[in-house]
MARDRENVO-582727 format. One line per 8 residues: their letters; for each residue x, y, z of N, C-alpha, C. Coordinates in steps of 0.02 Angstrom, whole numbers, plus 32768, in hexadecimal, padded with zeros to 4 digits. Example, Ala and Ser with C-alpha at 12.3 -4.5 7.8 and 13.67 -1.06 7.14 Angstrom:
<pts>
as) 8294:7EE4:8186:8267:7F1F:8186:8294:7F5B:8186 | 8282:7F90:8162:82AC:7FCB:8165:8285:8002:818A
</pts>
This chain:
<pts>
xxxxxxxx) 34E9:9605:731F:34A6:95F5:7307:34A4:95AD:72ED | 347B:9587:72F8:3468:953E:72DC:344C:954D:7296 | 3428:9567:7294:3409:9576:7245:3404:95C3:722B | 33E5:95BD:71F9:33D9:95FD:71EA:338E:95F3:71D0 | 334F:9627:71D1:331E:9613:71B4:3305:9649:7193 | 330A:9641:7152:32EA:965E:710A:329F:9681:710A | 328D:96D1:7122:3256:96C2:7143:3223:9721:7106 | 31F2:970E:7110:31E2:9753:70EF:31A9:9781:7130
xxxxxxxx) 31AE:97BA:7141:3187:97DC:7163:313E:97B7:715F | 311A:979D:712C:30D1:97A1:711D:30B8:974B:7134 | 30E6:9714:7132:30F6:96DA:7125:30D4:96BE:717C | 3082:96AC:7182:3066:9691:71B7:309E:964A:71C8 | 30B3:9623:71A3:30CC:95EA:71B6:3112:95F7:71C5 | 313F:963C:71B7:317E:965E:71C8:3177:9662:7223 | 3142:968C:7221:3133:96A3:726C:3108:9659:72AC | 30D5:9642:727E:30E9:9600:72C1:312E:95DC:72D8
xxxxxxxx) 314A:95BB:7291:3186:9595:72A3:31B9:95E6:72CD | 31D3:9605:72D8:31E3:9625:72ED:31DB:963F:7331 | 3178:9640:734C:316E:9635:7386:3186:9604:73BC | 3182:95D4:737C:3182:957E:73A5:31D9:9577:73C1 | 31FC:9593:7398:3240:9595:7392:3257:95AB:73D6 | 323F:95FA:73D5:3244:9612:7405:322E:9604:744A | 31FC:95F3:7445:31D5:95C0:7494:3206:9595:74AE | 3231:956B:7479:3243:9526:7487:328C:953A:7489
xxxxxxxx) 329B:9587:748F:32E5:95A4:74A3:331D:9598:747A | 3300:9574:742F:3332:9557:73F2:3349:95A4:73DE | 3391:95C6:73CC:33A9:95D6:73B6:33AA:95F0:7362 | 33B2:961B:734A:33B1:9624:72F1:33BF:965D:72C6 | 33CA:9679:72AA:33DC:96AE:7277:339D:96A9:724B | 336D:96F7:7251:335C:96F6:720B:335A:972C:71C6 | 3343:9712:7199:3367:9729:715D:3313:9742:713B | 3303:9776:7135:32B8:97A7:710A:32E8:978F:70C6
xxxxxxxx) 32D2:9776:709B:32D2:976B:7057:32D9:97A4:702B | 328C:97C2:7036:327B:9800:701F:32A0:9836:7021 | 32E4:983B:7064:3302:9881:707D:3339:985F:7059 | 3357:9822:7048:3399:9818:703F:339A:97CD:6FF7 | 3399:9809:6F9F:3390:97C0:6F78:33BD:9790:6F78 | 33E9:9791:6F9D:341F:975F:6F90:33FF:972F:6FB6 | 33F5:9730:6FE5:33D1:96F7:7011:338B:96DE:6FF3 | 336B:96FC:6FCC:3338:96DB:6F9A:334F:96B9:6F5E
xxxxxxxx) 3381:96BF:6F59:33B4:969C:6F1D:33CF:9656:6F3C | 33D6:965F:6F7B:33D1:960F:6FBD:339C:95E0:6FB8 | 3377:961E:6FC3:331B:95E6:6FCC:3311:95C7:6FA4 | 3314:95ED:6F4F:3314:95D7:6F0C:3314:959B:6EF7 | 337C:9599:6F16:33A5:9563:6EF8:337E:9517:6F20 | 3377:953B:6F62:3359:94F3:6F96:3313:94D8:6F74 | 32E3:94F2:6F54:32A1:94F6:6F5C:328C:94EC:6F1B | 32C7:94E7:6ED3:32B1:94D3:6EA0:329B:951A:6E79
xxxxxxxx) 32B8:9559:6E89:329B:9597:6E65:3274:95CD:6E85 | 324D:95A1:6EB4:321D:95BC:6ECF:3232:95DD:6F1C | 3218:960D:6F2F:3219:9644:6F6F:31EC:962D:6FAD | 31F5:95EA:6FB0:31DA:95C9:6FED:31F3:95E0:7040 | 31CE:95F9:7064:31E5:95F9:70A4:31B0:95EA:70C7 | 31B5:95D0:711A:3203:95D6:7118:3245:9599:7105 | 3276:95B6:70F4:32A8:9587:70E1:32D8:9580:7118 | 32F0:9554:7122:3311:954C:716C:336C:953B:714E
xxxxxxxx) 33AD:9557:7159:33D4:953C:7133:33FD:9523:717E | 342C:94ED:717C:3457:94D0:71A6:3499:94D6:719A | 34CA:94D8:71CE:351D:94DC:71DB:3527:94AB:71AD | 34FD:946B:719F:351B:9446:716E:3516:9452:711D | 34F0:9486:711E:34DB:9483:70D7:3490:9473:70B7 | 346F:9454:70FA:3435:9413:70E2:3405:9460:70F2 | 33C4:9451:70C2:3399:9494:70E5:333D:9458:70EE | 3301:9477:70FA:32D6:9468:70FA:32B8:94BD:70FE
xxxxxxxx) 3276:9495:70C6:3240:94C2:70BF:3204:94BB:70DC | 31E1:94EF:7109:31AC:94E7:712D:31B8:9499:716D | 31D0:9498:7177:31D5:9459:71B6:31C3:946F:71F5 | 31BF:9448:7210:317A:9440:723E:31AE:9449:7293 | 3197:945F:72B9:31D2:9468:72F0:31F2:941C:7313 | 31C0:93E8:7302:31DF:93B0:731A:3213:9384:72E6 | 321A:93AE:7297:324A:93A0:7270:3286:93C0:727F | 3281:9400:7284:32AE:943C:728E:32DE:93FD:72DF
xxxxxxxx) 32BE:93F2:730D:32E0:93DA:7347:3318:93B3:7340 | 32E7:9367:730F:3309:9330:72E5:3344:934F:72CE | 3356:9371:72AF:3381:9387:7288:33B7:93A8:72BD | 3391:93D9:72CC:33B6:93F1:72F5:3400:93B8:7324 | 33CA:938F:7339:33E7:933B:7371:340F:932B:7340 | 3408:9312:72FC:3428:92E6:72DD:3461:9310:72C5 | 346F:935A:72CF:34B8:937D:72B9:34E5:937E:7308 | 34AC:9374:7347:34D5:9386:7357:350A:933D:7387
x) 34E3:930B:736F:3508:92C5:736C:353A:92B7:7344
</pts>
């Protein structure tokens, strides 16, 4: 998996980036918040406290919140340079 993305069943902006993901054949792991608190204890730490998704986390460590699919790419390119 390239990422993992921090996501809740109810979360409209979980399920576009996720469409888009999928269209564009990108790869990912995701993680319901709600079914599993340890992984909301992730989002937390990334997001300043708060239960923001979706949260996107990386092989490097680096995460982004709510990003846009032409960020998600960037990123994507620049790990795998």
């Amino acid at each position: 998996m390239s990422f993992t993305m921090y996501s809740t069943p109810w979360c409209g902006y979980c399920h576009r980036l996720s469409g888009q993901l999928d269209r564009e054949g990108i790869s990912y792991d995701v993680v319901d918040i709600e079914q599993h608190p340890e992984a909301a204890q992730v989002v937390e730490q990334v997001n300043n406290g708060n239960q923001t998704v979706p949260t996107l986390v990386y092989a490097d460590g680096s995460a982004q919140t709510n990003p846009s699919l032409k960020q998600v790419k960037e990123k994507l390119a620049s790990l795998a340079s």
